[in-house]
C-alpha positions in Angstrom: 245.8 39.4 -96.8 247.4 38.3 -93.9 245.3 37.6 -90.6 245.6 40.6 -88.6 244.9 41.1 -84.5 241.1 41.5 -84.8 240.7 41.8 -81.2 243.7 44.7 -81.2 241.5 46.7 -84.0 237.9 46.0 -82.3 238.9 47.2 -79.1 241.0 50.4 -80.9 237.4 50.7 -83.0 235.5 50.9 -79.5 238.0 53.2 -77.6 237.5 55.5 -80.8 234.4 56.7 -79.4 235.0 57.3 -75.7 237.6 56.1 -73.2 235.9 52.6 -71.4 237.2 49.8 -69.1 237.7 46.7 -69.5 233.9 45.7 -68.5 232.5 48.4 -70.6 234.5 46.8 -73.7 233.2 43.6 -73.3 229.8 44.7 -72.9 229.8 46.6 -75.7 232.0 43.7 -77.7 229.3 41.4 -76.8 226.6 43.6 -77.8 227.5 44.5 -80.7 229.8 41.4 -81.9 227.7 38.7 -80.4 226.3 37.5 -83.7 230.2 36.8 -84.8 232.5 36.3 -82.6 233.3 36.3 -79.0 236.2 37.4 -77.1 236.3 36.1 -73.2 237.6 38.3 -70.5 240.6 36.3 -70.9 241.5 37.7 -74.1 240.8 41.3 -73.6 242.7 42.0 -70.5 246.4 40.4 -71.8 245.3 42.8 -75.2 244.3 45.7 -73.3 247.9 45.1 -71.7 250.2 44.5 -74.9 248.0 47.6 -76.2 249.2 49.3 -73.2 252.9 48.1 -73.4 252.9 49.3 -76.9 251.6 52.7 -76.5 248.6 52.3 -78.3 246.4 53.2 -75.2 246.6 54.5 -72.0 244.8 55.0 -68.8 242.9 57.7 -67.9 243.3 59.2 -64.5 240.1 59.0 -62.4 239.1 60.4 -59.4 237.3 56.8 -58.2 238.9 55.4 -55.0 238.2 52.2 -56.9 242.1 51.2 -57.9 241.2 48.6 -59.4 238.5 49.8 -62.1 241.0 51.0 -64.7 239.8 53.4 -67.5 241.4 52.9 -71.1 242.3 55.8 -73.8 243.5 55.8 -77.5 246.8 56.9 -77.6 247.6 59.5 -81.0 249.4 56.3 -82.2 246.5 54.0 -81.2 244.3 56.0 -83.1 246.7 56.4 -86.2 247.1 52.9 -86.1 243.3 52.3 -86.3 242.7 54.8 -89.1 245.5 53.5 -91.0 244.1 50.0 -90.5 240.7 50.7 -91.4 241.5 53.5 -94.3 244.4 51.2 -96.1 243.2 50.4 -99.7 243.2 46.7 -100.3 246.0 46.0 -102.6 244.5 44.0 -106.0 246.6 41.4 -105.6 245.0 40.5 -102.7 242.2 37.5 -103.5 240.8 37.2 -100.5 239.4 38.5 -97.4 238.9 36.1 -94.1 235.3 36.8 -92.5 236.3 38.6 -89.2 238.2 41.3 -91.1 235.7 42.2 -93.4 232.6 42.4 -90.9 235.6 44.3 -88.4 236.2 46.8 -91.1 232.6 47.1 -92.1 231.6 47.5 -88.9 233.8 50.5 -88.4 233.6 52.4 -92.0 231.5 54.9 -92.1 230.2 57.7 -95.3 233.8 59.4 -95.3 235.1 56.0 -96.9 233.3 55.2 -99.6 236.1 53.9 -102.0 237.2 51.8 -98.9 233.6 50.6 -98.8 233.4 49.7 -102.4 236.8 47.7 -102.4 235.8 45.9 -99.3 232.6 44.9 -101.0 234.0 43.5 -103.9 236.8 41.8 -102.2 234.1 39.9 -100.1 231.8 39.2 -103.3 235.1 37.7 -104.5 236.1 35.7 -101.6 232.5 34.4 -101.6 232.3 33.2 -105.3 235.5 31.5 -104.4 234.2 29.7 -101.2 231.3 28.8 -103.4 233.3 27.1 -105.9 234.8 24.9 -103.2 231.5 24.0 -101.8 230.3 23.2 -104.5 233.2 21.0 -105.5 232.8 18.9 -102.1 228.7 19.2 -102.3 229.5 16.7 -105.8 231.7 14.3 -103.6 228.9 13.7 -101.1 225.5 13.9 -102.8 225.7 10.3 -104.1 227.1 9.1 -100.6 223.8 8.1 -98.5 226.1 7.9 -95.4 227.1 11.7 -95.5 223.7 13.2 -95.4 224.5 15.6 -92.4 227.7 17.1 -94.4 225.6 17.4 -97.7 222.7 19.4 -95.5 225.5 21.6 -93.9 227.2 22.1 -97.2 223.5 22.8 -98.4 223.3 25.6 -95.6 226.7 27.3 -96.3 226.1 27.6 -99.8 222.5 29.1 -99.5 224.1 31.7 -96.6 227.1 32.7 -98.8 224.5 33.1 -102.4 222.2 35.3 -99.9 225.2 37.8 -98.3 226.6 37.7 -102.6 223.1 39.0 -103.2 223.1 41.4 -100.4 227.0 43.0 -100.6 226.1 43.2 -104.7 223.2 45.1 -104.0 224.5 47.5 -101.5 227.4 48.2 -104.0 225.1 49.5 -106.6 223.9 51.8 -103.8 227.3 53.0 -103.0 228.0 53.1 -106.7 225.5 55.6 -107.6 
């Protein structure tokens, strides 16, 4: 799957459930994003503007004599772009999933996709067996090298994380399963 604009589809995600500004998106980015990724002011005003550009948003018309506090709005094609996004089957060709995608899309699925959430699962579980398998290649290249005790620790870590969310994605499909 290719990389897609997660910053385009978080802030289409956000402006799903009420019209904000710019501040109020990155509040809530940070609030609710924190533990995965940032995005600086920096990046959401230029998106907000391409967004705008391309019709995806617009703003909404206030009666503040503030000109500068601008208040942003899906668009019908900002929302059909977000649903189709978030609602597009993942093709079976497709082996892998990058990180940011999958917690985007999770993030934003709720009950009415549960086929969506069951594919997204076991993409992940499968993009995490495969990470495994390379860790575990490079853990064997570094455990008998004294000099690389940091990298075998850190390669120690990222295994045990990626085991515990395999553990936790499998479980939750046999929840959604039933």
């Amino acid at each position: 799957m290719a990389r897609s604009n997660t910053l385009q589809y978080m802030i289409l995600g956000l402006l799903t459930r009420q019209p904000m500004t710019g501040y109020d998106i990155k509040q809530t980015f940070d609030k609710e994003k924190a533990e995965f990724w940032t995005a600086p002011f920096s990046q959401i005003y230029p998106e907000l503007n391409r967004m705008l550009k391309d019709g995806l948003i617009s703003l909404l018309k206030t009666d503040t004599t503030n000109s500068r506090k601008k208040t942003y709005q899906l668009t019908k094609d900002g929302r059909n772009l977000f649903e189709q996004w978030l609602t597009t089957p993942l093709s079976p060709e497709t082996t892998m999933l990058d990180n940011d995608n999958f917690i985007l899309r999770l993030h934003f699925l709720g009950h009415e996709h549960p086929t969506i959430l069951r594919q997204l699962l076991t993409l992940r579980v499968r993009t995490l067996n495969l990470e495994i398998a390379q860790l575990e290649l490079e853990l064997t290249e570094v455990v008998n090298h004294p000099e690389q005790l940091g990298r075998e620790l850190i390669i120690k870590k990222e295994l045990a994380n990626k085991k515990s969310d395999i553990q936790l994605w499998k479980k939750e499909l046999k929840i959604q399963s039933k």
